[in-house]
C-alpha positions in Angstrom: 27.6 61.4 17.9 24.8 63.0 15.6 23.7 66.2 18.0 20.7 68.9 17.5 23.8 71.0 16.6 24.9 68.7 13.7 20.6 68.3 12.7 21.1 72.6 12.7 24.2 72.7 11.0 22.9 70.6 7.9 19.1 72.3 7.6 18.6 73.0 4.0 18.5 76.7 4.1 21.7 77.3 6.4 23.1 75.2 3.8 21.8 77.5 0.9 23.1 80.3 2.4 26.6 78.9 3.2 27.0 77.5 -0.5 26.2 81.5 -1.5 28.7 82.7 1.0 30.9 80.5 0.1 30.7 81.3 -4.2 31.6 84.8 -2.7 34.1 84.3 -1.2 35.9 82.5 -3.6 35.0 85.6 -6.5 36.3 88.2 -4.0 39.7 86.2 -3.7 39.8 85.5 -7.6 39.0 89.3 -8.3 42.2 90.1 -5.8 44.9 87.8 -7.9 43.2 88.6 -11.6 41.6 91.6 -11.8 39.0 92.3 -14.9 40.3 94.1 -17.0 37.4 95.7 -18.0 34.4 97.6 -16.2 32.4 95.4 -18.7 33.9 91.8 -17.5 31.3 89.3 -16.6 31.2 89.5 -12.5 32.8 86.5 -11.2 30.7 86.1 -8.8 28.2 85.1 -11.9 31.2 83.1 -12.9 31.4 81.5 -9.5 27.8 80.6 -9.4 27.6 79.1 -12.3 30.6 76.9 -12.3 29.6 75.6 -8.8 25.8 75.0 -10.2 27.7 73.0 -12.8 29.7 70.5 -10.2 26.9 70.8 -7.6 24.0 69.5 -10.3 26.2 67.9 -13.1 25.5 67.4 -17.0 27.3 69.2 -19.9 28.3 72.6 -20.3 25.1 73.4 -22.4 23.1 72.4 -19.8 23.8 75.5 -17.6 20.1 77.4 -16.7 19.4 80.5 -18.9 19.2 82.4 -15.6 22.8 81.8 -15.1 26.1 82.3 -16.9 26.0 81.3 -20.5 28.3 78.2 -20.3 31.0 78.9 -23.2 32.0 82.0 -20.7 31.9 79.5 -17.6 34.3 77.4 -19.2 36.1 79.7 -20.7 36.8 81.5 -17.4 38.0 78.0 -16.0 39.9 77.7 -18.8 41.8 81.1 -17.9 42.1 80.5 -14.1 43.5 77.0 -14.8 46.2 78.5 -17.4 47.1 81.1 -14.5 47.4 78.5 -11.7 45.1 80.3 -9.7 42.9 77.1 -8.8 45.8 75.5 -7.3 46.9 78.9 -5.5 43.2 79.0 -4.3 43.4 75.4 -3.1 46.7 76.2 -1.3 45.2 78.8 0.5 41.9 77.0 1.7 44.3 74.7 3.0 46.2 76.9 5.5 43.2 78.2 6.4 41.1 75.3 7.3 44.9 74.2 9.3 44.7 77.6 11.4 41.1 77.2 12.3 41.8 73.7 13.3 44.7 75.1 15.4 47.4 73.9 13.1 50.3 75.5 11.5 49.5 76.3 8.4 52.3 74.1 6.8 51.6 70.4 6.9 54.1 67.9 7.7 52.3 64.6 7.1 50.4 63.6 4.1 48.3 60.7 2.8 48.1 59.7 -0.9 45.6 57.3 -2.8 43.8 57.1 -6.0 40.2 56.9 -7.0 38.8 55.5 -10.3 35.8 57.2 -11.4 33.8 56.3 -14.8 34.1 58.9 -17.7 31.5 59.8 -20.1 32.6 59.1 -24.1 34.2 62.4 -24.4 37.5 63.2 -26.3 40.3 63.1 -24.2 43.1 60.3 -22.8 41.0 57.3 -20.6 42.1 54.0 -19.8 40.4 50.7 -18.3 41.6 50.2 -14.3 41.4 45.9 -14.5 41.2 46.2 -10.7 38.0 48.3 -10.7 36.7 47.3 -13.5 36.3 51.2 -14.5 36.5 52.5 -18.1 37.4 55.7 -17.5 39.9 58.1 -15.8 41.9 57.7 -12.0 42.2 60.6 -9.3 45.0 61.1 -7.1 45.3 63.2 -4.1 47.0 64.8 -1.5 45.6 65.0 1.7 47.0 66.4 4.9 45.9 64.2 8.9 42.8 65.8 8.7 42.4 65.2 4.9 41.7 68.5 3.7 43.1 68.5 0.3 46.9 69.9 -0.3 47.1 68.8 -4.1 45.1 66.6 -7.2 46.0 65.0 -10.2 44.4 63.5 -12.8 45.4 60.4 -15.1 43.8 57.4 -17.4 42.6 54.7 -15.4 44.8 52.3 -17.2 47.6 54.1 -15.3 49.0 51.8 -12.2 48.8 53.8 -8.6 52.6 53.2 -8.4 52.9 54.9 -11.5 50.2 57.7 -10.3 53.0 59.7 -8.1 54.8 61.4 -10.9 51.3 63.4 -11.9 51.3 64.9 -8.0 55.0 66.1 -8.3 53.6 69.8 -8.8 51.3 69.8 -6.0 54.2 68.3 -3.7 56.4 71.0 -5.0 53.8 73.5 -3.6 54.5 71.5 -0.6 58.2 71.6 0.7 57.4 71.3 4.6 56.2 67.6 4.2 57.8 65.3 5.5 56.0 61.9 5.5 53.8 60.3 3.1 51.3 57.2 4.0 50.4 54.6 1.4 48.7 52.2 0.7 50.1 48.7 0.1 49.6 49.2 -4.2 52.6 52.0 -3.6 55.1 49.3 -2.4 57.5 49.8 -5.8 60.9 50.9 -5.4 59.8 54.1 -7.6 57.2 55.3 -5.0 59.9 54.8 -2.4 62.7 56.8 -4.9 60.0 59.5 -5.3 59.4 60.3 -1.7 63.3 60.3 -1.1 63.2 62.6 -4.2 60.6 65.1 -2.6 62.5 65.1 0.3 59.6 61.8 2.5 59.6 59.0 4.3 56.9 56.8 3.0 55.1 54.3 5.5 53.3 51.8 3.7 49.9 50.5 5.9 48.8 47.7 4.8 45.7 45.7 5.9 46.2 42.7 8.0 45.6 39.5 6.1 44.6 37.5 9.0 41.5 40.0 10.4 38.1 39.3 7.9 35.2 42.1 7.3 35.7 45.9 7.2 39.1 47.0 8.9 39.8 51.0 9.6 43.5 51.3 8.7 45.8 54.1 10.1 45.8 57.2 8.7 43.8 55.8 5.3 40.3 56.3 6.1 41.3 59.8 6.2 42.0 60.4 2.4 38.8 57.6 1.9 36.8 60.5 3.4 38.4 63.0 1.8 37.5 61.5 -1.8 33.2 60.6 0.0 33.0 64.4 0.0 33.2 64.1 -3.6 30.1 62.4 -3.8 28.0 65.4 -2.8 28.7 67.2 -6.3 26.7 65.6 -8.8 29.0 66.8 -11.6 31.9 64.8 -10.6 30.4 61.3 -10.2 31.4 60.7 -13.6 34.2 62.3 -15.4 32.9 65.0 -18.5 36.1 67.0 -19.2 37.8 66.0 -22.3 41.3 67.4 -21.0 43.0 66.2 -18.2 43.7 69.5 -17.2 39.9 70.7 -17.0 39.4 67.4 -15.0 41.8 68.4 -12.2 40.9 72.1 -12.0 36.8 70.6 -11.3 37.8 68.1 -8.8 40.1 71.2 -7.5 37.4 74.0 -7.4 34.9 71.2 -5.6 37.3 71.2 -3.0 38.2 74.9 -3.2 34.2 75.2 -2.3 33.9 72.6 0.2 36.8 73.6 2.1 35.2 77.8 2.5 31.4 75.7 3.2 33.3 74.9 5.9 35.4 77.1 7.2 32.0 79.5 6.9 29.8 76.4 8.6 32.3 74.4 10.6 31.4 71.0 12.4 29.9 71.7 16.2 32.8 70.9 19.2 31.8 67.6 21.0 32.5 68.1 24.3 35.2 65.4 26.0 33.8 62.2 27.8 34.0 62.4 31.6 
């Protein structure tokens, strides 16, 4: 139910101010793992800024405003942080602590995986054509715990089948050892998606929607990951794909979700009270 508390929570200057917060907070943990190693580094939080104005507002690198960080030392700070890992360190941690303020443990046991084909610009770089879609371009995958905050992502051609998606998530699962289930939808019904779950250590429950039942059906635990890729759509840079490496792909889609995830620990959703 859409409250005065929700109308509050999305005015256009709390959200401002969040997205700042949130670009800091982010710096402060990146200068704790990487230190400069210089008095004369570029501030990451400059770094910060300008990478999210870049996802947040989209168009290439060039494009970045002259009041902001020139963009071949945006990219090539991604660049570094990627090398290091430290995105998918950062997205770790967001994740156990968007669990603990949900009252979680920290270490998911459940997860949901799907795939989402997005369009890519003519860039250098592997793409494919996904028949189903009808999308020349590049496919998503993603890890999502119940709440669908994101664990892990991956990034492949769209040519590539979903059953033939889970191979590019085996890092991210790695990062992972305390799951235990996965949920999928019915295009992960190959005997590889069921040998890789066994592999990792799952039990995978297909959910599949019910033939007989016409219109718009909410199935278990998929609408979940469904919302988890809609957030998406709120950064402008990622409607279409515009990295020419796979590898810069994922760490974009993994720093959107990196600064979604602090938004909102920093401005979390109001607490509806329970019926009576």
């Amino acid at each position: 139910m859409w409250t005065k508390a929700h109308r509050a929570r999305h005015d256009a200057r709390l959200k401002e101010v969040v997205s700042l917060h949130a670009v800091g907070e982010v710096a402060r943990w990146l200068e704790r793992v990487d230190p400069p190693r210089s008095a004369r580094a570029t501030p990451y939080a400059a770094v910060v800024r300008g990478l999210a104005w870049h996802l947040r507002v989209g168009g290439a690198w060039r494009a970045l405003p002259v009041g902001l960080i020139h963009w071949r030392t945006a990219y090539g700070w991604l660049r570094r942080w990627l090398g290091l890992g430290l995105l998918e360190a950062l997205l770790r941690h967001v994740a156990g602590l968007r669990r603990r303020a949900a009252g979680r443990k920290s270490e998911p046991r459940l997860a949901a995986i799907d795939t989402q084909s997005v369009e890519c610009i003519p860039v250098r770089g592997p793409r494919g054509y996904d028949a189903a879609k009808k999308v020349l371009g590049r496919k998503r995958v993603a890890l999502v715990d119940a709440d669908g905050t994101w664990l892990a992502v991956a990034v492949v051609p769209a040519n590539v089948q979903d059953r033939d998606c889970l191979d590019a998530l085996t890092p991210g699962k790695q990062a992972w050892p305390s799951l235990r289930e996965a949920v999928l939808d019915g295009a992960f019904v190959a005997e590889r998606c069921e040998a890789w779950c066994n592999l990792h250590g799952m039990r995978r429950r297909g959910v599949e929607r019910d033939p007989a039942r016409k219109g718009f059906v909410v199935l278990e635990r998929r609408w979940v990951v469904e919302r988890s890729f809609g957030w998406l759509v709120h950064w402008g840079g990622l409607l279409r794909d515009r990295a020419g490496r796979l590898d810069a792909s994922t760490a974009r889609v993994a720093l959107a979700a990196v600064l979604s995830g602090v938004e909102a620990l920093i401005n979390p959703m109001p607490v509806q009270d329970a019926p009576s």
